[in-house]
Backbone as XML, in Angstrom:
<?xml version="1.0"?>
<chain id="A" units="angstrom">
  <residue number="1" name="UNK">
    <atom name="N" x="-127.304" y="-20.862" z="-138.417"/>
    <atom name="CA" x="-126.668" y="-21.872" z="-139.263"/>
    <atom name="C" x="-125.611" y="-21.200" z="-140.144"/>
  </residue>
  <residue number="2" name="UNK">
    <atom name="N" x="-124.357" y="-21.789" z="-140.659"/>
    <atom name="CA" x="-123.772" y="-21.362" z="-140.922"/>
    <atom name="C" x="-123.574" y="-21.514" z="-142.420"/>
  </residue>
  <residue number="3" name="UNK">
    <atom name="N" x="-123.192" y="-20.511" z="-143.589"/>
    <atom name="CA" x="-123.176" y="-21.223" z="-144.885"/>
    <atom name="C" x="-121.890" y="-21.644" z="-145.234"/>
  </residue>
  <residue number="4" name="UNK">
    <atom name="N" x="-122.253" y="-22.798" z="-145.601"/>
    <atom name="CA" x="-121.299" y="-24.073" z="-145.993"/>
    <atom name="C" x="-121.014" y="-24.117" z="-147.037"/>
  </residue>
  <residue number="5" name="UNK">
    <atom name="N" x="-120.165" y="-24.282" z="-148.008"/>
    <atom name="CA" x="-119.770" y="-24.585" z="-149.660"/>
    <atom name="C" x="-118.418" y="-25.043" z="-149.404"/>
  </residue>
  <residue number="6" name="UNK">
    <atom name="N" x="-118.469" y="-26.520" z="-150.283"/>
    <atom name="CA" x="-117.815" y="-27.331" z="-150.650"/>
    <atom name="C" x="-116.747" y="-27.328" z="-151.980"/>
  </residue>
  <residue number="7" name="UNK">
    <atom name="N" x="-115.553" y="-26.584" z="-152.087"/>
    <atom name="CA" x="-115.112" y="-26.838" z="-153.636"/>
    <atom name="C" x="-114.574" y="-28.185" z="-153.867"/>
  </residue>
  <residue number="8" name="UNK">
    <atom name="N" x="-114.736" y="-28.953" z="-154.829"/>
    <atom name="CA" x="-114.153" y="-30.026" z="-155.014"/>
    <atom name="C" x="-113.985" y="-30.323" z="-156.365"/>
  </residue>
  <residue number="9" name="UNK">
    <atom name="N" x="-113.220" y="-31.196" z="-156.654"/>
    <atom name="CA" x="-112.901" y="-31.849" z="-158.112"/>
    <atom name="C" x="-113.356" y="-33.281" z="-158.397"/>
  </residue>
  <residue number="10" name="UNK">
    <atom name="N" x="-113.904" y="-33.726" z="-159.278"/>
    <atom name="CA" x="-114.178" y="-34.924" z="-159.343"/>
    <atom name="C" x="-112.706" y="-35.759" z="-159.671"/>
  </residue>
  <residue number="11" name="UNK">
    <atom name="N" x="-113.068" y="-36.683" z="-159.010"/>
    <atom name="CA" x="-111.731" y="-37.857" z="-158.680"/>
    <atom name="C" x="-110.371" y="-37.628" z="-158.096"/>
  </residue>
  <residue number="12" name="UNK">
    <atom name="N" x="-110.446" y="-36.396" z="-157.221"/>
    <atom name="CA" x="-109.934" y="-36.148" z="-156.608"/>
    <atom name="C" x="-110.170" y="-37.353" z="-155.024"/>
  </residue>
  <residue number="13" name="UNK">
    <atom name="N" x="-109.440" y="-38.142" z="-154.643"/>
    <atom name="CA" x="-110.256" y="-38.918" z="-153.191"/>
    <atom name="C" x="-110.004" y="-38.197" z="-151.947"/>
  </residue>
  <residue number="14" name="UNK">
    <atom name="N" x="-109.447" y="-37.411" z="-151.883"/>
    <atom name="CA" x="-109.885" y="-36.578" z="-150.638"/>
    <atom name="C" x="-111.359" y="-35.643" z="-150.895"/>
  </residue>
  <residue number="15" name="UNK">
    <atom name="N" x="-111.587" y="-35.134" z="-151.913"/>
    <atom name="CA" x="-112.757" y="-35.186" z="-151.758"/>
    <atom name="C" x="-113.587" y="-35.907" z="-151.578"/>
  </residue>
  <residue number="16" name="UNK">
    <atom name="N" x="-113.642" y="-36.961" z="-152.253"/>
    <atom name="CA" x="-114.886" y="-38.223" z="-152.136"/>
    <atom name="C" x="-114.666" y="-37.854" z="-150.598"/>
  </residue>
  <residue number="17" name="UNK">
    <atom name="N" x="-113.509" y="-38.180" z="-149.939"/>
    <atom name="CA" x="-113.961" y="-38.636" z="-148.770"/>
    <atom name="C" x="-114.733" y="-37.801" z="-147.794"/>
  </residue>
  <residue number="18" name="UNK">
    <atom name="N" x="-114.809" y="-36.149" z="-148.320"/>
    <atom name="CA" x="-115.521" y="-35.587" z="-147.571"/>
    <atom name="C" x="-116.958" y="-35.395" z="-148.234"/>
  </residue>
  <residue number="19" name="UNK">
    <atom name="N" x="-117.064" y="-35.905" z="-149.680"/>
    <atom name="CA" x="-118.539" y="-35.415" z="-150.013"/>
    <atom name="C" x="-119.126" y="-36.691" z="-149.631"/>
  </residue>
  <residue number="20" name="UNK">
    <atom name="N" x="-118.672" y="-37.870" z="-149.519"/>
    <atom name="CA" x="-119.158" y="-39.391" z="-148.904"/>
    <atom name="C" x="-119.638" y="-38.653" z="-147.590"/>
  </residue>
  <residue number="21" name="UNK">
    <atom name="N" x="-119.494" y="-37.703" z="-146.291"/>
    <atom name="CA" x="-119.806" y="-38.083" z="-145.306"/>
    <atom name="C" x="-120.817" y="-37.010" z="-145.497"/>
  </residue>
  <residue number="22" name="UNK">
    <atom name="N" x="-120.868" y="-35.976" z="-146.199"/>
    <atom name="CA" x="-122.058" y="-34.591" z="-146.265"/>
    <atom name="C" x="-122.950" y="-35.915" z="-147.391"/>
  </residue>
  <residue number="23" name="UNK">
    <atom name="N" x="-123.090" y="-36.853" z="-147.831"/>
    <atom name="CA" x="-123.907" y="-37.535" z="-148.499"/>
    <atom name="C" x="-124.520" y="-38.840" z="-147.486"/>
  </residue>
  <residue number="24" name="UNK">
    <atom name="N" x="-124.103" y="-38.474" z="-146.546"/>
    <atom name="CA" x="-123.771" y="-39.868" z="-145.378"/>
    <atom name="C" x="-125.363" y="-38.830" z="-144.180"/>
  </residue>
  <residue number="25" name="UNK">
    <atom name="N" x="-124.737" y="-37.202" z="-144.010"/>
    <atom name="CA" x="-125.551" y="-36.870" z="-143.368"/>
    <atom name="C" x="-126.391" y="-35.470" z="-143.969"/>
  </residue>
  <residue number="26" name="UNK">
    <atom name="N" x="-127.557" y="-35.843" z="-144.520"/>
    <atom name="CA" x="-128.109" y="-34.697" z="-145.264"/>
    <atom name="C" x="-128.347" y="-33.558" z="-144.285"/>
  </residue>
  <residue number="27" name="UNK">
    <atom name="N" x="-128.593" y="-34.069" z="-143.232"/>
    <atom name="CA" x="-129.041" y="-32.428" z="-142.613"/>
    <atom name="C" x="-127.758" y="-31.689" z="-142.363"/>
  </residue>
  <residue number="28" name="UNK">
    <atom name="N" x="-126.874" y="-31.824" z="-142.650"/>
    <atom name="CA" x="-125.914" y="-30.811" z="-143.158"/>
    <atom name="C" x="-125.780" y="-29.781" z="-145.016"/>
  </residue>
  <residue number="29" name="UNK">
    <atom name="N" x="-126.672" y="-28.600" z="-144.047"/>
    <atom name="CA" x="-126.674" y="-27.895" z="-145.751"/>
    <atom name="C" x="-125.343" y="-27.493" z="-146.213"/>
  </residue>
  <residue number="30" name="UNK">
    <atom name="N" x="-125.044" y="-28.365" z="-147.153"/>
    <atom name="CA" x="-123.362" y="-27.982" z="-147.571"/>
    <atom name="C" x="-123.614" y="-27.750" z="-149.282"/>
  </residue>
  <residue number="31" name="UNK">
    <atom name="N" x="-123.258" y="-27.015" z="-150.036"/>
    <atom name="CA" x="-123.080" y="-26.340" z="-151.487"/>
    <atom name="C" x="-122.261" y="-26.995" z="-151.593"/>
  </residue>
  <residue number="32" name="UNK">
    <atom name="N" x="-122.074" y="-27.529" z="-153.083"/>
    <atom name="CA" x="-120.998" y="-28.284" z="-153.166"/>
    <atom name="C" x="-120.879" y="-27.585" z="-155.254"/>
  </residue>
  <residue number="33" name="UNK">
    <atom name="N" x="-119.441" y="-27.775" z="-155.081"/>
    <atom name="CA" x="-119.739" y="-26.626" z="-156.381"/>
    <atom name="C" x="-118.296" y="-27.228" z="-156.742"/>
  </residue>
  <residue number="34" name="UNK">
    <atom name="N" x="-118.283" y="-27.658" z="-158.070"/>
    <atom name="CA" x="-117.297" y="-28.477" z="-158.852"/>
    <atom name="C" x="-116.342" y="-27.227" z="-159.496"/>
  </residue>
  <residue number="35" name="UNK">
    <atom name="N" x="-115.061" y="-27.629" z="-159.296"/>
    <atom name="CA" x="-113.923" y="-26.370" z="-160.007"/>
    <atom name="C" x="-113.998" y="-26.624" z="-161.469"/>
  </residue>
  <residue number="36" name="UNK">
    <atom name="N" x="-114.162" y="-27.593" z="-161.853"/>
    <atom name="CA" x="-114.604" y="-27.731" z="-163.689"/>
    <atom name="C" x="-114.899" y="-27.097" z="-163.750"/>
  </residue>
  <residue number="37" name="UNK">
    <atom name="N" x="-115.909" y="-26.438" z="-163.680"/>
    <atom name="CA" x="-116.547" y="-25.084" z="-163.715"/>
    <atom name="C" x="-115.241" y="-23.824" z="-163.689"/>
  </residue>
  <residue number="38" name="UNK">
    <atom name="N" x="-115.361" y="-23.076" z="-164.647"/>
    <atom name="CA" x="-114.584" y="-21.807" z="-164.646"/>
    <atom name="C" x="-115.234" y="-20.980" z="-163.415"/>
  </residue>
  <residue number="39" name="UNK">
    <atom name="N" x="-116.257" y="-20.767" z="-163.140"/>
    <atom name="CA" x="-116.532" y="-19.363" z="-162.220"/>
    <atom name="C" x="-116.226" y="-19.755" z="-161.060"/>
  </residue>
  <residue number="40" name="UNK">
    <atom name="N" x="-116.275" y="-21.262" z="-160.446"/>
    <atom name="CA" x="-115.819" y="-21.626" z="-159.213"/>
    <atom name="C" x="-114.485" y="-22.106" z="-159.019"/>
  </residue>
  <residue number="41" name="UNK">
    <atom name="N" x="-113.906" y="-22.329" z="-160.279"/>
    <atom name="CA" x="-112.523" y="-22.159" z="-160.097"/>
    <atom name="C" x="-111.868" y="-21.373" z="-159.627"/>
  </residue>
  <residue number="42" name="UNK">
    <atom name="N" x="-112.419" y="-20.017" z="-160.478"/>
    <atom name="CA" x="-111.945" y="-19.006" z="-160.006"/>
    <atom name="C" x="-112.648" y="-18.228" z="-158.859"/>
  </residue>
  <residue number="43" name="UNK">
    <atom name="N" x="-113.771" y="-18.551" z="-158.276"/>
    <atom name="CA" x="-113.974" y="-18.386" z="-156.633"/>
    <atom name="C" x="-112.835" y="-19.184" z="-155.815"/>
  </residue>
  <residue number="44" name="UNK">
    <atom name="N" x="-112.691" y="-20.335" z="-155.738"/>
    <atom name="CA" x="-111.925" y="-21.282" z="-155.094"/>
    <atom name="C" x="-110.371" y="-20.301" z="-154.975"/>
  </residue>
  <residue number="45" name="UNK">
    <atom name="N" x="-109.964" y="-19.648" z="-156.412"/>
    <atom name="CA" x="-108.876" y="-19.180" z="-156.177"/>
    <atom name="C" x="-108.955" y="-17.515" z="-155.803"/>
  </residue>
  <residue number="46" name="UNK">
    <atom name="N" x="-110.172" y="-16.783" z="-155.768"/>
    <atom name="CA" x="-110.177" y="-16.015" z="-154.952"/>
    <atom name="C" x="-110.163" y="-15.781" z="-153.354"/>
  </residue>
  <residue number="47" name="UNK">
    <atom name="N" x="-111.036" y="-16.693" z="-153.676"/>
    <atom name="CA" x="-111.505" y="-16.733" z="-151.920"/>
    <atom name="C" x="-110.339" y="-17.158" z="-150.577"/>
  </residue>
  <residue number="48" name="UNK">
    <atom name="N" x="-109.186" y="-18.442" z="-151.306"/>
    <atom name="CA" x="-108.582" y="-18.666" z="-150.918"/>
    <atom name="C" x="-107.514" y="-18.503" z="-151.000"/>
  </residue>
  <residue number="49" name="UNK">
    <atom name="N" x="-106.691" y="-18.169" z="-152.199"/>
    <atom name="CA" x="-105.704" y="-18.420" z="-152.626"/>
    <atom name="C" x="-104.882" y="-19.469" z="-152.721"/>
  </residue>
  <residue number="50" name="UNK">
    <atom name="N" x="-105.013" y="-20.325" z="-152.840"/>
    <atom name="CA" x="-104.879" y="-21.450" z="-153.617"/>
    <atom name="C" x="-105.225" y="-22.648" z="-154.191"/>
  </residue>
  <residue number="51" name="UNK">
    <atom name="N" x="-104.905" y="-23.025" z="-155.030"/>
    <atom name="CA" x="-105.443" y="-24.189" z="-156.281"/>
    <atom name="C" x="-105.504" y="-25.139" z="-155.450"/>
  </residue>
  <residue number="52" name="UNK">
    <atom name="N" x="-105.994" y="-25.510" z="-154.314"/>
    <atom name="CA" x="-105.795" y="-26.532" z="-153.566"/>
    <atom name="C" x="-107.572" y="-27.353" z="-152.908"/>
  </residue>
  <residue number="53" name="UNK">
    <atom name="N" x="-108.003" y="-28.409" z="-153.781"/>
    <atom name="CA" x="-109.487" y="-28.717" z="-153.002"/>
    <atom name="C" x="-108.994" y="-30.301" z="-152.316"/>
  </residue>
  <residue number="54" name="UNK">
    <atom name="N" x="-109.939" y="-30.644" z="-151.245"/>
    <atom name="CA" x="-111.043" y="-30.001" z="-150.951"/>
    <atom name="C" x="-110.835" y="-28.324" z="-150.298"/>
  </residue>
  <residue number="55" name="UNK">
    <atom name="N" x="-111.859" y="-27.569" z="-150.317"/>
    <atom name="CA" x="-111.855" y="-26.184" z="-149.719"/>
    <atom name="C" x="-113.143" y="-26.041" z="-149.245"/>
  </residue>
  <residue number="56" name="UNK">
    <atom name="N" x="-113.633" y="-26.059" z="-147.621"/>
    <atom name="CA" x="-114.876" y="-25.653" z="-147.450"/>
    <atom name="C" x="-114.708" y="-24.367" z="-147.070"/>
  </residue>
  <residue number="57" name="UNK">
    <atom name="N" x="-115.944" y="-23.524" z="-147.429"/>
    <atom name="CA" x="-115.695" y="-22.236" z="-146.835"/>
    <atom name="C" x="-116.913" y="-22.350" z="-145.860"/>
  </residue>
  <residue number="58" name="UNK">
    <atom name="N" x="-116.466" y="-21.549" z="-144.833"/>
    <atom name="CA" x="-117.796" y="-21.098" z="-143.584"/>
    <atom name="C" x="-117.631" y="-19.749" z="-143.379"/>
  </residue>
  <residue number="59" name="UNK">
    <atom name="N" x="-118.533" y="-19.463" z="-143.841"/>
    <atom name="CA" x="-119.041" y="-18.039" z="-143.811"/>
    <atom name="C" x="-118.224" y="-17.370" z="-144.825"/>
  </residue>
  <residue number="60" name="UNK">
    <atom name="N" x="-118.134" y="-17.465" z="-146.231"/>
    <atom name="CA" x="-116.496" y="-17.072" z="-146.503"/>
    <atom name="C" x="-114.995" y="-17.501" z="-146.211"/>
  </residue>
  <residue number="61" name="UNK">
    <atom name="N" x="-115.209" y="-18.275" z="-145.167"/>
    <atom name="CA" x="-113.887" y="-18.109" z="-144.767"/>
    <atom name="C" x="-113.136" y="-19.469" z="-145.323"/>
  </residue>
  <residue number="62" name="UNK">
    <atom name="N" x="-111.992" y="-19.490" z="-146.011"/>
    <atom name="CA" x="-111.516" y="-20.977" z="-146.286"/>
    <atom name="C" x="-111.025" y="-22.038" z="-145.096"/>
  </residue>
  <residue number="63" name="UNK">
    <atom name="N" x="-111.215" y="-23.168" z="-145.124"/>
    <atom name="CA" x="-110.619" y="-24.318" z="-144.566"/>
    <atom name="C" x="-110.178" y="-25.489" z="-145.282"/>
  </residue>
  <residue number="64" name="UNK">
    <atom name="N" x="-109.222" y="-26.504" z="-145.139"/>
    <atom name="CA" x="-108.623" y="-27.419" z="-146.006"/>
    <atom name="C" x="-108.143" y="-28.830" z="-145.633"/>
  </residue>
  <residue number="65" name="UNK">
    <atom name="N" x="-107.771" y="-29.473" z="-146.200"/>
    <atom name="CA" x="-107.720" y="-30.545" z="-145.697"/>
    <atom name="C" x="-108.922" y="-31.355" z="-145.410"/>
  </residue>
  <residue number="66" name="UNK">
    <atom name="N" x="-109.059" y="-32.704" z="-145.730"/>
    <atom name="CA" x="-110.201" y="-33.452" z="-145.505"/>
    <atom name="C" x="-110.731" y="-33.803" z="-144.522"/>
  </residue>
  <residue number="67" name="UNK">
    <atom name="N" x="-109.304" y="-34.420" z="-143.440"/>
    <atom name="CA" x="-109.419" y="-34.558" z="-142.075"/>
    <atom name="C" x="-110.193" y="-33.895" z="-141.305"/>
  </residue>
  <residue number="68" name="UNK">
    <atom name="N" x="-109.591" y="-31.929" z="-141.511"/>
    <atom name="CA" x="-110.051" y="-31.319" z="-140.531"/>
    <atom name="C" x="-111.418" y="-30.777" z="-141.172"/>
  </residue>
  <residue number="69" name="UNK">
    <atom name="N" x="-111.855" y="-30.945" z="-142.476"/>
    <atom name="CA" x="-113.285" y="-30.172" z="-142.935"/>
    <atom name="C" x="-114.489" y="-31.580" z="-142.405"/>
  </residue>
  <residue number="70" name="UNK">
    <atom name="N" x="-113.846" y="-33.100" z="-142.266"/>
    <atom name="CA" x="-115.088" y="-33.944" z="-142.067"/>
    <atom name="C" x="-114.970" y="-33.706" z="-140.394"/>
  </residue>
  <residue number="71" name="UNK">
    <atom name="N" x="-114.007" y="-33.418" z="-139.579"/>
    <atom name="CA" x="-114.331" y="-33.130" z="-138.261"/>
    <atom name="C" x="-114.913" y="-32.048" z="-137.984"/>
  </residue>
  <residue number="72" name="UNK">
    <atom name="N" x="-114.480" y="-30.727" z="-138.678"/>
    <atom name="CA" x="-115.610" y="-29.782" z="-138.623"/>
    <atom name="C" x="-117.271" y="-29.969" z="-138.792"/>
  </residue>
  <residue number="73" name="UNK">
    <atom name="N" x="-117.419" y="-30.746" z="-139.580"/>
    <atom name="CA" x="-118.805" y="-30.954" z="-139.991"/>
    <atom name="C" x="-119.164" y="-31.522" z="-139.262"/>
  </residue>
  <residue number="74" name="UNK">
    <atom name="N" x="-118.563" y="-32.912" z="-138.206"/>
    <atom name="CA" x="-119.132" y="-33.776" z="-137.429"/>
    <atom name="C" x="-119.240" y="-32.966" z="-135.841"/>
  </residue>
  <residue number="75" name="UNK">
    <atom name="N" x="-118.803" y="-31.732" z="-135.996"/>
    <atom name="CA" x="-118.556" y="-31.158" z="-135.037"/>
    <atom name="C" x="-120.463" y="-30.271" z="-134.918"/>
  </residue>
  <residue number="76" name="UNK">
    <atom name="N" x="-120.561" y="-30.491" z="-136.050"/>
    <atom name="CA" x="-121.911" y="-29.462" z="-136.169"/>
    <atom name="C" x="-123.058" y="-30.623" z="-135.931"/>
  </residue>
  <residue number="77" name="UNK">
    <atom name="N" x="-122.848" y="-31.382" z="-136.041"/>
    <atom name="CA" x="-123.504" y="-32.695" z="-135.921"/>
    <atom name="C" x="-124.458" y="-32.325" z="-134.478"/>
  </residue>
  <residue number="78" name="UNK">
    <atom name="N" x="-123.184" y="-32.367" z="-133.847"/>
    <atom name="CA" x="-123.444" y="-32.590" z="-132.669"/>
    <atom name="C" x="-124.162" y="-31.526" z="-131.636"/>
  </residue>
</chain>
């Protein structure tokens, strides 16, 4: 299994739209960790380099965009 973490901002709607579908399917273990937060802010801008959420990381690694992070996930679905 792979580890999943979610950066997001509240009221941001591209997030909603991806924490709506990891809330849609629980057996996806996804971390979900708010940039309000100073220490994940500044993960979000380490890890990736840039100020930009949604940001899932897998395994470390960044990905972006809502589109392609809820097809990734539906991809694990399966």
């Amino acid at each position: 299994m792979k580890e999943l973490k979610l950066y997001y901002m509240e009221g941001c709607p591209f997030c909603k739209k991806v924490r709506k579908f990891i809330e849609k399917n629980p057996e996806l273990k996804v971390e979900e960790l708010d940039i309000a937060d100073e220490k994940n802010h500044k993960d979000l801008l380490e890890i990736g380099g840039q100020d930009q959420v949604p940001m899932l990381t897998i395994d470390g690694k960044p990905m972006y965009e809502s589109g392609d992070i809820v097809k990734f996930l539906k991809d694990q679905l399966a």
